[in-house]
Structure formats: structure tokens, C-alpha cells
C-alpha positions in Angstrom: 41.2 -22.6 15.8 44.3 -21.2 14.0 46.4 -23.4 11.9 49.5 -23.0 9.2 49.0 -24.9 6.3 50.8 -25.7 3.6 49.0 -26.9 0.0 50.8 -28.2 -2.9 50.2 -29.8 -6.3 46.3 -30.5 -6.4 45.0 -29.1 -3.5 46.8 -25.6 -4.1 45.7 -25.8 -7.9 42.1 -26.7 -6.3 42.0 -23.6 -3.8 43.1 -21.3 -6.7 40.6 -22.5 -9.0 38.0 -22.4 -6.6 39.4 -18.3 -5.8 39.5 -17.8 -9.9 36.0 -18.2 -10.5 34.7 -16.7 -7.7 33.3 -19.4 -5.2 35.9 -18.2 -2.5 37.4 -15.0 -1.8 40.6 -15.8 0.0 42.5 -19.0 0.5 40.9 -19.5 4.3 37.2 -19.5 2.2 38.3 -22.1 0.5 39.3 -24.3 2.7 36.5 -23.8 5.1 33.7 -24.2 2.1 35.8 -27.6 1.3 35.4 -28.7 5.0 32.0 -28.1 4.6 31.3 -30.1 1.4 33.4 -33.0 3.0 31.1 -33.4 6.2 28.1 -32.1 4.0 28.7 -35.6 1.6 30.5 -37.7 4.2 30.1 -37.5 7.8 26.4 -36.8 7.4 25.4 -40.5 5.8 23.4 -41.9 9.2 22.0 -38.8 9.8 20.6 -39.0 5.9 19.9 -43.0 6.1 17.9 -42.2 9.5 15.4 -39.3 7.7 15.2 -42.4 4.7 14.2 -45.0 6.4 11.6 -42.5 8.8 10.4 -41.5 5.5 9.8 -45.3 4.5 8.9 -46.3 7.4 5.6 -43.7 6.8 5.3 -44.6 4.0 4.3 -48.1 5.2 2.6 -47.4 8.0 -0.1 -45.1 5.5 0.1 -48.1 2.9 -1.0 -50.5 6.0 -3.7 -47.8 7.0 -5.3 -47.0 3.9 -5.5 -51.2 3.3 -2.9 -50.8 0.6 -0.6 -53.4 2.1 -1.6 -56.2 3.9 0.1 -58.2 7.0 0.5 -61.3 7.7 2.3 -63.5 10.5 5.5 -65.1 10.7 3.9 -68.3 10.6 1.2 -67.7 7.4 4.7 -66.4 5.5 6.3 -69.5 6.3 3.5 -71.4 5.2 3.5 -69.5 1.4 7.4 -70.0 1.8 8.2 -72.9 3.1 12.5 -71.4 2.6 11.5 -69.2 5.7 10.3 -71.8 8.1 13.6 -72.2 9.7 13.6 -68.5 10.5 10.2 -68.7 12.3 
């Protein structure tokens, strides 16, 4: 894709910087290594929340196994707390 840009105030200054001490060798670097870092800390949160919660969920599931954690049903919860009975 081929596009014509034009950067003023803060994002010229941060392209320059980012040329000045040598993260980026051109003006295109720049902005493609910002594109990156934007989808690298923004559009890859559900990806990132999906390996977590995999990750707990293991966690857990060895816990249960090695008789760590123990489980109990809806209805023996509701019994220790009687402000979940509604939900059983």
C-alpha cells in the first residue's frame, strides 16, 4: 500500500526523534515500527486475555489434580453461603 502523509507538531517531532537516535532509519521505518507497537499494545488484548486465562485455567486444573483445591457443588456452596442460594 502506498500512501502520502503529512505529520506535523508531535508526530513529526516523534518520527524525528525516533530517526535521531537511531530506532528508525527513514521516515517510512518509523512509521511502520509505530504501527507495530500500536497493534503490538492494542489490538492484541483478546488474543493476550485468551493465553491468561488458558494459563489459569491449567493452573486449576493441576491444583484440582494434585488435591490442592477442592470442589464442591452448587448446592454445598449455597449451603456455606446462604447469599448464593438464589443463584443455585
Amino acid at each position: 500500500m502506498n500512501i502520502n502523509l503529512k505529520l506535523n507538531g508531535v508526530a513529526e517531532n516523534i518520527v524525528q526523534e525516533m530517526i535521531t537516535q537511531g530506532y528508525a532509519g527513514s521516515k517510512t521505518e518509523a512509521i511502520r515500527m509505530a504501527l507495530v507497537s500500536f497493534k503490538d499494545k492494542f489490538l492484541d488484548k483478546k488474543e493476550l486475555e485468551n493465553e491468561l486465562v488458558v494459563r489459569k485455567m491449567s493452573q486449576i486444573d493441576k491444583e484440582i489434580n494434585d488435591g490442592k483445591i477442592k470442589l464442591v457443588s452448587a448446592k454445598d456452596a449455597a449451603k456455606k453461603y446462604p447469599e448464593l442460594a438464589g443463584l443455585v
